[in-house]
C-alpha positions in Angstrom: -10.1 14.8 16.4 -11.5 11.6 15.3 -13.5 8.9 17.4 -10.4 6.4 16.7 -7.9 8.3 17.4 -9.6 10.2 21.2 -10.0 6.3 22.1 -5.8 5.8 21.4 -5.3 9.3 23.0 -7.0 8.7 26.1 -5.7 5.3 26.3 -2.2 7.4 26.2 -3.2 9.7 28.8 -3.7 6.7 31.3 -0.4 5.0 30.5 1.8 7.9 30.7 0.4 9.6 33.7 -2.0 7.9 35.4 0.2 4.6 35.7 3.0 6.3 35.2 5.3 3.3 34.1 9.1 4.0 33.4 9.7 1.9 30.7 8.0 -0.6 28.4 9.9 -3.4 28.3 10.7 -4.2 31.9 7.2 -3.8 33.3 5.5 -7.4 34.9 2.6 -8.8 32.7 0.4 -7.6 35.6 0.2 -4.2 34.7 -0.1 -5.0 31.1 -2.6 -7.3 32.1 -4.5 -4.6 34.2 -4.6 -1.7 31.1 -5.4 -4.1 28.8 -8.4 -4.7 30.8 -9.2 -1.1 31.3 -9.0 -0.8 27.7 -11.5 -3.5 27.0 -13.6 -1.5 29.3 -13.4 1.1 27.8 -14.3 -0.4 24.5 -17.3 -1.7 26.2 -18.6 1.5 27.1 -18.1 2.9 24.0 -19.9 0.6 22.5 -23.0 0.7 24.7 -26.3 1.8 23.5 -24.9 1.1 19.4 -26.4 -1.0 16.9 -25.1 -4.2 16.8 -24.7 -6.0 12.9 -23.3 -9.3 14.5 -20.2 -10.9 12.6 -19.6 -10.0 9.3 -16.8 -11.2 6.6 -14.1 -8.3 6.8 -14.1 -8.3 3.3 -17.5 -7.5 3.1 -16.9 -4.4 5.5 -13.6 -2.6 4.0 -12.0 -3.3 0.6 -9.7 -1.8 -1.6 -9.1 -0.5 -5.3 -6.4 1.1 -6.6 -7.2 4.0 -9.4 -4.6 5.7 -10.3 -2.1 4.6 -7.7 -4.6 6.0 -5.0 -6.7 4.1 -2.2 -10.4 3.7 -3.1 -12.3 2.1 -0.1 -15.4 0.2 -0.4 -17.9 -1.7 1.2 -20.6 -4.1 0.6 -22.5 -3.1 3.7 -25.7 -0.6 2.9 -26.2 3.0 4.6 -25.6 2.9 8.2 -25.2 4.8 11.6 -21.7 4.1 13.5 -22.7 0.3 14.4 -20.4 -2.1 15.9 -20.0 -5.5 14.5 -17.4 -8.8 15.2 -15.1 -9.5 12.1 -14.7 -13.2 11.2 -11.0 -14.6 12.0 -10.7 -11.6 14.2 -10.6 -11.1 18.2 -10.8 -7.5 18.4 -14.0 -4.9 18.3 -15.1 -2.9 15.2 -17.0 0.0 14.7 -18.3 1.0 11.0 -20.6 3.7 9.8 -21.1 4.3 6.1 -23.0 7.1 4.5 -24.2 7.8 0.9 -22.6 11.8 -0.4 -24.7 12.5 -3.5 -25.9 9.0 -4.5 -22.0 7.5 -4.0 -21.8 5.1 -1.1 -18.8 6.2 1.4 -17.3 3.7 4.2 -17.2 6.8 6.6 -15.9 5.7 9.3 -14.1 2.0 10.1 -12.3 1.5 13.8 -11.1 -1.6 14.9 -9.8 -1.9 18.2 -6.9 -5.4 19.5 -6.3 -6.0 22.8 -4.6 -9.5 21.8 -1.5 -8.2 20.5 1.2 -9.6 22.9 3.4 -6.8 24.4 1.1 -3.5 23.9 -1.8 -2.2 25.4 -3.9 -1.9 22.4 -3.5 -1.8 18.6 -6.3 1.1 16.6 -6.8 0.9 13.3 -9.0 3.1 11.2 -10.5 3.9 8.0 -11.9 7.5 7.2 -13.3 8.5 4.1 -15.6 11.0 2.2 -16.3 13.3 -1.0 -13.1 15.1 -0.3 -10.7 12.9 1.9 -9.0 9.1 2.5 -7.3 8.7 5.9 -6.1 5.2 6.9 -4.4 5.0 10.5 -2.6 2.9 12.8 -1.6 3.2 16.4 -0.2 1.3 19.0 0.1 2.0 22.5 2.9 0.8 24.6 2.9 0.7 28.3 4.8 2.9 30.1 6.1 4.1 26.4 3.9 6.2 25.1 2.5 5.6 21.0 3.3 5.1 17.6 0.8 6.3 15.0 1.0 6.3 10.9 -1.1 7.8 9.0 -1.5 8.0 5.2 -4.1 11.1 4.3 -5.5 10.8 0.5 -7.3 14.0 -1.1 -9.7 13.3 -3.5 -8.5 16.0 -6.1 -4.9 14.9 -8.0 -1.6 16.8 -7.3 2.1 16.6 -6.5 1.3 16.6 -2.9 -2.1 14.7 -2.9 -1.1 11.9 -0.5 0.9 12.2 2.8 2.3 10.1 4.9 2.8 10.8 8.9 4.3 8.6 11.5 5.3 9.6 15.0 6.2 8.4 18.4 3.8 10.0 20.9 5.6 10.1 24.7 5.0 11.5 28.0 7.5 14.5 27.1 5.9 15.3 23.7 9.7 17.2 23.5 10.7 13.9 22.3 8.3 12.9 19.4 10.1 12.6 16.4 7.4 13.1 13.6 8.5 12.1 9.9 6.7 12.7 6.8 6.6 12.4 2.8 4.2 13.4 0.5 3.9 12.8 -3.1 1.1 12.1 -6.4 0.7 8.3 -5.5 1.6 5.3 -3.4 4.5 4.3 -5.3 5.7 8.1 -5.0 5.3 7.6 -1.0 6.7 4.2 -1.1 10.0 5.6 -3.2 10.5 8.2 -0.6 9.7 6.4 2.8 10.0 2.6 1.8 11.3 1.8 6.0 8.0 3.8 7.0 5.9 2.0 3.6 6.8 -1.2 5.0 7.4 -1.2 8.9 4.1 1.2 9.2 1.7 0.8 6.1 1.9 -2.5 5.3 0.6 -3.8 8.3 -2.4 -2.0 8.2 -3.5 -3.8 4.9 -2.3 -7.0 6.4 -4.5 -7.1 9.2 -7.2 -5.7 6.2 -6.2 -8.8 4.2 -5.7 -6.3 1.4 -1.9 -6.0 1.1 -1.8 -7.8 -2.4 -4.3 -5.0 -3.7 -2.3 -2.4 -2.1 1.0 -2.9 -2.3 0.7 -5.2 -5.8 2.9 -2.4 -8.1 1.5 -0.7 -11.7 2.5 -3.9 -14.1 3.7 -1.0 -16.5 6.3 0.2 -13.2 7.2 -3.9 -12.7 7.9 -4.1 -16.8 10.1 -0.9 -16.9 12.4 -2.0 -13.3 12.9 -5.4 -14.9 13.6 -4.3 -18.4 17.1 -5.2 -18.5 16.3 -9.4 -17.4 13.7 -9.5 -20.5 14.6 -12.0 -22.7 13.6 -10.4 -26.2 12.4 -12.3 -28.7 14.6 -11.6 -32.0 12.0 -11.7 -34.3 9.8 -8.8 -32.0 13.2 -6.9 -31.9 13.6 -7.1 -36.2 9.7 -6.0 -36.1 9.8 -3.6 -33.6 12.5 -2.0 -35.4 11.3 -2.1 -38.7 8.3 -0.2 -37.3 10.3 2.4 -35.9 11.9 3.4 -39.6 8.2 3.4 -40.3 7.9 6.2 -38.3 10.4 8.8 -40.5 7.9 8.0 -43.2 7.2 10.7 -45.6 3.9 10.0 -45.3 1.5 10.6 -42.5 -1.2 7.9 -43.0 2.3 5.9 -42.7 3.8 7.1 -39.6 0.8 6.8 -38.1 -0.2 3.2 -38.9 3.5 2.8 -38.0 2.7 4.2 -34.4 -0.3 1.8 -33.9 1.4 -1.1 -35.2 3.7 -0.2 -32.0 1.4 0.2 -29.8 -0.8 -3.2 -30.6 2.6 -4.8 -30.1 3.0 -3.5 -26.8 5.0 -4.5 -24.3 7.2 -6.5 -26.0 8.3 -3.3 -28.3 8.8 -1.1 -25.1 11.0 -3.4 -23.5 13.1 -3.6 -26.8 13.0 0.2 -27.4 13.8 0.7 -23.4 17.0 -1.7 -24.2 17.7 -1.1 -27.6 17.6 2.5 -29.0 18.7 3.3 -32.4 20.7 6.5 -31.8 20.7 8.2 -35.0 16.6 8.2 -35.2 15.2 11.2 -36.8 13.6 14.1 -34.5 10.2 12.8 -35.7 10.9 8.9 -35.2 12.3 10.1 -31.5 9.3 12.2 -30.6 7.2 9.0 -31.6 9.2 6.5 -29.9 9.0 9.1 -26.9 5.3 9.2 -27.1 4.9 5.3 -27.5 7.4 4.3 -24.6 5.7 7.0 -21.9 2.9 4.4 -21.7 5.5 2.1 -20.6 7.5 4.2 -18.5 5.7 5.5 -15.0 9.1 6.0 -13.4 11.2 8.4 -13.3 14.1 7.2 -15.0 16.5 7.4 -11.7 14.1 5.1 -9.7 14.2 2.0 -11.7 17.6 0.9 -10.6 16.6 1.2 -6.6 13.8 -0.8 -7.0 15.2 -3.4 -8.9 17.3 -3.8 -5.9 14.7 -3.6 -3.2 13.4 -7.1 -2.1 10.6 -6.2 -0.9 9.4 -4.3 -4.1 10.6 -7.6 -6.1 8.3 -9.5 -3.2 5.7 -7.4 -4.2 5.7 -8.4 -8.0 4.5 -11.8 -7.1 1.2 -10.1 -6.3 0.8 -9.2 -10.5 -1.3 -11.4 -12.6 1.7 -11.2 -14.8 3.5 -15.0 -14.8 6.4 -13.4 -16.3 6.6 -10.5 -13.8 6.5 -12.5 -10.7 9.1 -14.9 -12.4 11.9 -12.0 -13.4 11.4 -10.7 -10.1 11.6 -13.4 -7.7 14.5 -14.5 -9.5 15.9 -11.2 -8.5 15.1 -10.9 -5.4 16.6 -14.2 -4.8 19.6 -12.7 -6.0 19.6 -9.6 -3.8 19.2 -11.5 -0.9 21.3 -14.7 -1.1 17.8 -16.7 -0.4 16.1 -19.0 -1.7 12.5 -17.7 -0.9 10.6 -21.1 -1.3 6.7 -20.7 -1.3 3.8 -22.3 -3.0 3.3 -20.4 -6.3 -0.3 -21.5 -6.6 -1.0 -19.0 -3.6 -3.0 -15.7 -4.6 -5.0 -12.9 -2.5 -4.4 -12.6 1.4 -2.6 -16.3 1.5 0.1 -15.5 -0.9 0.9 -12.1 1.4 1.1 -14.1 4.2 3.3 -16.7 2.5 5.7 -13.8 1.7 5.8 -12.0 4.9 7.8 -15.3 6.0 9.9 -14.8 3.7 10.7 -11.0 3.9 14.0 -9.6 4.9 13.5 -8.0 8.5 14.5 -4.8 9.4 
């Protein structure tokens, strides 16, 4: 088990039996008061005897890139034994370890433990990560009601089932858990199948991280292909693009293939015209390179595009592209789906435009 996670189960095992509270939401602030205390405590002693770093930036501590719609953590801190360190803008405690696997620097461990949040005993939140292995967690303990944990588990090697995410309530009578899970190649595979558990479990993590518009911001080619059909095509691309495409039934090959680049330095603009507009009587040739050409442009399953186009918070999440044009097509339609306005300052980027949004996000 990891260190993060025995703190939150301990912290469990007092709630549930040593307190022994019925339920959460009727108990006076005294005992919240009193575990919250006993959890500080206990952070305390965990903590004795470690390095201490002082207060760092968080963003100098854990960051995120996205390869290949999978979580790649870094840090700007150098090789380190478990430390604990105070996070700027933050009132909680932090624990960080990083470790170098082969000459490639690895934020091994990252634990930061809240007593602030109003309501709950304490808020975990962790970073693992190695050679072989991502694991980001969350969990929250609630007096008298046990807690609720999400994980997202990343392997290193790519696959169908390469990522999984896990979220459970943890009670007194573990009869009652309920866990849920979903697995899939990347986040946007996780996020199609589990959006409720994406967004009500995940995203806070990378809030608090101040990393949700790296995490959550969608593959520009993904944003392109759901808003394909509010594309305003310019007629002269269209007349192009499809004089290209006869190009490609050329008898000659030097032809079809100058053809196919000429496509494919167009770009974007040809995809979404070929996406809209696709001459049906096209040779088996021009339709295996028009096929080749638009796969660039198409990470989506084709049944998927529709469901996102009408998920707000997806359409939310195109604001975070660099793409002006994106983030206008989509808030547009997300206005749309919701009946709302959804008024906030456009010149807002990073962590200040996700907090802009989560105002502005449908609830549950």
């Amino acid at each position: 088990m990891r260190l993060g996670t025995l703190h939150l189960a301990l912290l469990l095992t007092l709630i549930v039996a040593d307190v022994a509270l019925p339920a959460a939401t009727t108990q006076p602030s005294s005992d919240l008061d009193e575990l919250k205390r006993q959890a500080v405590a206990d952070i305390q002693k965990s903590m004795r005897g470690m390095p201490f770093l002082g207060e760092k930036n968080l963003s100098d501590v854990v960051r995120f890139e996205i390869r290949g719609g999978k979580l790649h953590p870094l840090t700007n801190l150098p090789e380190m034994p478990l430390s604990w360190i105070k996070l700027q803008g933050l009132s909680g405690w932090a624990e960080v370890a990083v470790r170098d696997f082969g000459n490639q620097k690895f934020l091994q461990q990252f634990s930061y433990r809240d007593v602030s949040a109003p309501g709950v005993v304490e808020v975990d939140t962790e970073v693992f990560s190695g050679p072989t292995t991502v694991q980001i967690s969350r969990g929250i303990a609630v007096i008298g009601d046990g807690a609720d944990m999400v994980q997202l588990v990343q392997a290193a090697a790519d696959g169908p089932n390469s990522m999984g995410l896990y979220v459970q309530h943890v009670s007194a009578d573990v009869r009652q858990s309920q866990p849920r899970h979903a697995r899939g190649a990347s986040l946007i595979d996780l996020y199609l199948q589990d959006p409720a558990d994406m967004n009500a479990g995940v995203r806070p993590i990378f809030r608090l991280l101040r990393q949700e518009h790296v995490v959550f911001a969608p593959d520009p080619r993904a944003a392109y292909q759901v808003l394909a059909d509010l594309c305003p095509i310019d007629p002269a691309v269209a007349a192009e693009t499809d004089a290209t495409v006869a190009k490609l039934g050329a008898d000659s090959f030097d032809d079809r293939e100058a053809a196919m680049q000429h496509l494919r330095r167009v770009g974007v603009a040809a995809a979404l015209h070929l996406m809209r507009h696709r001459d049906p009587n096209l040779t088996t040739e021009q339709s295996m390179r028009v096929d080749l050409f638009l796969a660039a442009y198409e990470p989506l399953n084709a049944d998927l595009a529709p469901r996102l186009l009408t998920d707000p918070d997806f359409l939310l999440d195109c604001q975070f592209c660099a793409d002006a044009t994106i983030r206008r097509l989509a808030l547009e339609q997300a206005r749309r789906v919701t009946g709302n306005a959804m008024s906030f300052d456009p010149r807002l980027g990073g962590p200040d435009l996700a907090d802009a949004l989560a105002k502005v996000r449908p609830g549950p």
